[in-house]
N, C-alpha and C positions, 0 to 999 in steps of 0.2 A: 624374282621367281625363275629357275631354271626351268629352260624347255627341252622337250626334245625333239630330235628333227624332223617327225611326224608334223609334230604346234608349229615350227618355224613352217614347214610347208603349208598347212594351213592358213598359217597368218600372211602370207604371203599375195594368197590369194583371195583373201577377206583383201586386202590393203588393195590390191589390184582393180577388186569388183567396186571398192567404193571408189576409186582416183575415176574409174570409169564412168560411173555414177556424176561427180563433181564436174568432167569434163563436157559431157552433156548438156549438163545447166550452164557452167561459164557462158559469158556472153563476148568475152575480150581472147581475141583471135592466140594473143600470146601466152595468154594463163590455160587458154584449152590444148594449145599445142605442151605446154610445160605438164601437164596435167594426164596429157596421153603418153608423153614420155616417160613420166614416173610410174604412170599402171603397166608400159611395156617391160622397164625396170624389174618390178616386182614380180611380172610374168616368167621374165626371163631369171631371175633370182629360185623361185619356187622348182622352176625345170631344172640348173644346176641341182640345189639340192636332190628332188629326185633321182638324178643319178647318182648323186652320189650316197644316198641312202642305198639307192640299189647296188652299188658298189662295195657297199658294207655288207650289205645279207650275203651276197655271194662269197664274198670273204667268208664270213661268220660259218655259210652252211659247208664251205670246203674243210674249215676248221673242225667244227662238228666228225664229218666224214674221217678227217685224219683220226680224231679222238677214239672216234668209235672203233677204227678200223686196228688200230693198237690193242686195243682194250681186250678184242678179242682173240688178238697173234698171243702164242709164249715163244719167251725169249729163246732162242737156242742154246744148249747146253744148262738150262739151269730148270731141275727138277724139284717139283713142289713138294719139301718137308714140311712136316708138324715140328713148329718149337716147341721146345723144354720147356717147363718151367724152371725154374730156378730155385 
């Protein structure tokens, strides 16, 4: 099933709250240390993407901006005729 990178951050943070969760209960010093490393992991995972999701909109809205900003120039030298039909 494809996600997208909204779900990957989400999921991220689901996986994070539960290793959290698990590390709590462990009782064996090694599995709670291994346990908190892999929820920081996932913390640290979820915040890459954030940026870089944020890194995309900002793209996206600069793009937008070019588009639009085109859309409403005319080109110089070329004046709007009606076609012929044929």
């Amino acid at each position: 099933m494809p996600y997208n990178l909204k779900e990957h951050i989400a999921e991220c943070y689901r996986r994070a709250e539960d290793y959290g969760r698990l590390h709590y209960r462990a009782s064996d010093s090694k599995e709670r240390e291994t346990l908190w490393f892999t929820r920081q992991h996932f913390l640290l995972l979820a915040k890459v993407l954030e940026r870089k999701l944020s890194k995309l909109q900002a793209a996206a809205g600069r793009i937008d901006k070019k588009i639009s900003g085109r859309r409403d120039k005319k080109l110089p030298g070329r004046k709007d005729k009606k076609l012929r039909s044929a």
